[in-house]
N, C-alpha and C positions, 0 to 999 in steps of 0.2 A: 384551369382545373384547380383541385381544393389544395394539390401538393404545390401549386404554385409555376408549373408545366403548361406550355401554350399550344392548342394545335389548331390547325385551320384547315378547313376543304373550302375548296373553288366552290363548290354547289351542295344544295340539298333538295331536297322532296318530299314534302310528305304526303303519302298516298294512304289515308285510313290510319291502323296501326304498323305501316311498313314506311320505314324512312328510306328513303334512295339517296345515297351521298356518291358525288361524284367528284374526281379530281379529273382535271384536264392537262394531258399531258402529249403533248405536237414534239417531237424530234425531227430537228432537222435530219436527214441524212449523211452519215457519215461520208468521208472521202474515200475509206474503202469499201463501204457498201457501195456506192456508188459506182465503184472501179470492178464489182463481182468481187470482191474476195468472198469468200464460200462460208466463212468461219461469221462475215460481219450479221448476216440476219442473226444469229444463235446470242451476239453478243449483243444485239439490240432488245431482241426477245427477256435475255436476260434483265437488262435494266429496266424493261418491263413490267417482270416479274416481281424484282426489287420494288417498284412502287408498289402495286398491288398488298402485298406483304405489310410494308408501309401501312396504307392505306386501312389494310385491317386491322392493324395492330392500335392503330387510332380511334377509329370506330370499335375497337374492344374495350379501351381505354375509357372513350364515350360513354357507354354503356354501363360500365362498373361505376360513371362520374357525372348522373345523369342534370345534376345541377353545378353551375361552377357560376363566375361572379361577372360574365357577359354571355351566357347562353342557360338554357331551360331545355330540356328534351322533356315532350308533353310526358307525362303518364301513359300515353293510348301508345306510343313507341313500340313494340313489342318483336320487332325485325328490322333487321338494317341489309339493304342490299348494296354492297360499294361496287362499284364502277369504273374503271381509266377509261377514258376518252382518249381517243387519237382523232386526227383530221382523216388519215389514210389507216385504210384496212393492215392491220397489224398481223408477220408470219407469230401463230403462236408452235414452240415448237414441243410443245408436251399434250400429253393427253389426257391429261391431269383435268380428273370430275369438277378440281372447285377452280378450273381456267373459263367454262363454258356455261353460257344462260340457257343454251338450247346443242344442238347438235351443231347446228350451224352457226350460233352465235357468240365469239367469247365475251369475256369480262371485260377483258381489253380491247374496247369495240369504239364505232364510228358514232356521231349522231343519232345518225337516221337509222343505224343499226338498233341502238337504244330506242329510240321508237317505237321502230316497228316491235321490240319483243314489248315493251310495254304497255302496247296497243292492245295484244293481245293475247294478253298473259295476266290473270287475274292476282290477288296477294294470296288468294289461297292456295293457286301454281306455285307461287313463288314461295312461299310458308316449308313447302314439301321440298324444297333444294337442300343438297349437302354444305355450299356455300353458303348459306346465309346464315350471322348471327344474329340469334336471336339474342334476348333477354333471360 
């Protein structure tokens, strides 16, 4: 970036004017989730949440810094929808409008979960979300 600040995602997409930035993030299982403790999903969830957060905070960053001195974000850019990837389906534990792509699908989603909302979910679906930054 121009302040001299680094940031990186795993992935990107550009679909039209909506960018899809993804970070991929697989947690092992902890030793107490593993064992039930009752408290481990909430505190997984939470470092979940933490990337997401993250995640946006970057892609706001992006946005405001649409040129820097190894990347270019087109003109046509006009939406960013970020993403965490998990291997396995992730407890999300809030109900929170900008955790979910659909009813059934959060942010904090599988592959094939991403697909499939992709598949069939136009950008102008997507354009109408409370989650996505725009420009």
């Amino acid at each position: 970036m121009k302040d001299g600040t680094r940031m990186e995602f795993d992935a990107a997409y550009l679909r039209g004017s909506l960018l899809i930035v993804i970070e991929d993030k697989n947690q092992v299982h902890s030793d107490q989730f593993e064992r039930g403790d009752t408290g481990a999903p909430m505190r997984r969830f939470g470092q979940y949440d933490r990337y997401l957060q993250k995640l946006r905070r970057k892609v706001a960053a992006l946005l405001a810094n649409r040129y820097g001195r190894n990347y270019n974000l087109p003109d046509q850019v006009t939406s960013v929808l970020s993403v965490i990837l998990s291997v396995d389906v992730e407890y999300i534990a809030e109900q929170r409008s900008d955790l979910f792509l659909t009813r059934d699908i959060p942010v904090i989603c599988t592959f094939q979960e991403l697909i499939d909302y992709l598949s069939r979910t136009t950008n102008e679906d997507i354009a109408k979300s409370p989650w996505l930054l725009t420009t």
